[in-house]
C-alpha positions as CSV (number, residue, x, y, z in Angstrom):
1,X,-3.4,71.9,205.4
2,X,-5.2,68.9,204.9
3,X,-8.5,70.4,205.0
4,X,-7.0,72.6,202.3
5,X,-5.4,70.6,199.8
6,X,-9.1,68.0,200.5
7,X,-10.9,70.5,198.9
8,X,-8.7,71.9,196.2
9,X,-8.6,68.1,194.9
10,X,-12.2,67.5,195.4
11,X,-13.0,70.8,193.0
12,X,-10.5,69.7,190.8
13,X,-12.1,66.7,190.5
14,X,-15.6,67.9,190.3
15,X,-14.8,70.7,188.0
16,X,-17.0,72.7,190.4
17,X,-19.0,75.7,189.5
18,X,-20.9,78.2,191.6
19,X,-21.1,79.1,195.2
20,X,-22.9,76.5,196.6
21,X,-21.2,73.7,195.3
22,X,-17.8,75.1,196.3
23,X,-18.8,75.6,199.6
24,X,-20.1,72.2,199.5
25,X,-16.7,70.6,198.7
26,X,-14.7,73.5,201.3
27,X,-17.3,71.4,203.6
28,X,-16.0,67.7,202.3
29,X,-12.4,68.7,202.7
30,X,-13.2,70.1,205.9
31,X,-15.0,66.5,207.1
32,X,-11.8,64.4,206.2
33,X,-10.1,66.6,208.1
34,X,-11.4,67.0,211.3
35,X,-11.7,63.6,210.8
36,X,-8.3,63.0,210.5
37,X,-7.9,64.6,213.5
38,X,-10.0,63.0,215.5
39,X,-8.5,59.4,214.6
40,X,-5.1,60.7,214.8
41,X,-6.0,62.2,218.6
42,X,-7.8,58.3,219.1
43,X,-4.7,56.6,218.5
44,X,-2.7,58.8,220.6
45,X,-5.4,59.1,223.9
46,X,-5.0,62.7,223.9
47,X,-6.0,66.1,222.1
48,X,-3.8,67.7,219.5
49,X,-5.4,71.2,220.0
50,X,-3.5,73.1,223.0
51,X,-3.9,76.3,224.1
52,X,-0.1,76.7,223.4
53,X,-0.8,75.6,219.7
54,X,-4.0,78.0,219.3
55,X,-3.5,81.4,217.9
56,X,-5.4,83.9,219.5
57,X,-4.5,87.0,217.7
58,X,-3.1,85.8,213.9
59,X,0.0,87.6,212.5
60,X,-0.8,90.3,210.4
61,X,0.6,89.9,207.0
Protein backbone atom coordinates (compact mmCIF):
# COMPACT_ATOMS: atom_id res chain seq x y z
CA UNK A 1 0.00 0.00 0.00
CA UNK A 2 2.83 2.15 0.48
CA UNK A 3 4.53 1.35 -2.65
CA UNK A 4 1.09 2.40 -4.11
CA UNK A 5 0.11 5.49 -2.65
CA UNK A 6 4.52 6.47 -3.21
CA UNK A 7 3.83 6.46 -6.62
CA UNK A 8 0.41 7.99 -7.10
CA UNK A 9 1.89 11.03 -5.07
CA UNK A 10 5.11 11.12 -6.96
CA UNK A 11 2.96 11.42 -10.49
CA UNK A 12 0.79 13.74 -8.98
CA UNK A 13 3.56 15.71 -8.21
CA UNK A 14 5.43 15.32 -11.44
CA UNK A 15 2.42 15.74 -13.55
CA UNK A 16 3.87 12.64 -15.36
CA UNK A 17 3.30 11.86 -18.99
CA UNK A 18 4.10 8.83 -21.10
CA UNK A 19 5.13 5.33 -20.36
CA UNK A 20 8.48 5.59 -19.43
CA UNK A 21 8.26 8.20 -16.97
CA UNK A 22 5.40 6.46 -15.20
CA UNK A 23 7.07 3.39 -14.92
CA UNK A 24 9.85 5.37 -13.69
CA UNK A 25 7.90 6.82 -10.72
CA UNK A 26 5.92 2.96 -10.22
CA UNK A 27 9.81 2.31 -9.75
CA UNK A 28 10.47 5.38 -7.04
CA UNK A 29 7.41 4.34 -5.09
CA UNK A 30 8.40 0.89 -5.26
CA UNK A 31 12.19 1.88 -3.73
CA UNK A 32 10.68 3.66 -0.60
CA UNK A 33 8.88 0.86 -0.17
CA UNK A 34 10.94 -2.02 -0.08
CA UNK A 35 12.82 0.24 1.67
CA UNK A 36 10.56 0.75 4.25
CA UNK A 37 10.46 -2.71 4.66
CA UNK A 38 13.71 -3.39 5.00
CA UNK A 39 14.22 -0.75 7.94
CA UNK A 40 11.12 -1.73 9.51
CA UNK A 41 12.46 -5.76 9.40
CA UNK A 42 16.14 -4.01 10.84
CA UNK A 43 14.47 -2.67 13.74
CA UNK A 44 12.65 -5.72 14.51
CA UNK A 45 15.68 -8.52 13.77
CA UNK A 46 13.49 -10.50 11.76
CA UNK A 47 11.54 -10.79 8.24
CA UNK A 48 8.06 -9.56 7.74
CA UNK A 49 7.48 -11.80 4.61
CA UNK A 50 6.26 -15.37 5.82
CA UNK A 51 5.19 -18.05 3.96
CA UNK A 52 1.87 -17.80 6.03
CA UNK A 53 1.55 -14.09 4.82
CA UNK A 54 2.46 -14.98 0.97
CA UNK A 55 -0.31 -15.62 -1.34
CA UNK A 56 0.32 -18.19 -3.61
CA UNK A 57 -2.83 -18.44 -5.64
CA UNK A 58 -4.63 -14.68 -5.40
CA UNK A 59 -8.48 -14.53 -4.95
CA UNK A 60 -10.11 -14.25 -8.04
CA UNK A 61 -12.26 -11.19 -8.16
Amino acid sequence: MLGERATTEIHRNEDSKGIPKLKSDAHAGGDIAGGARKKLEERLGRSVITKQNFLKNPEKK
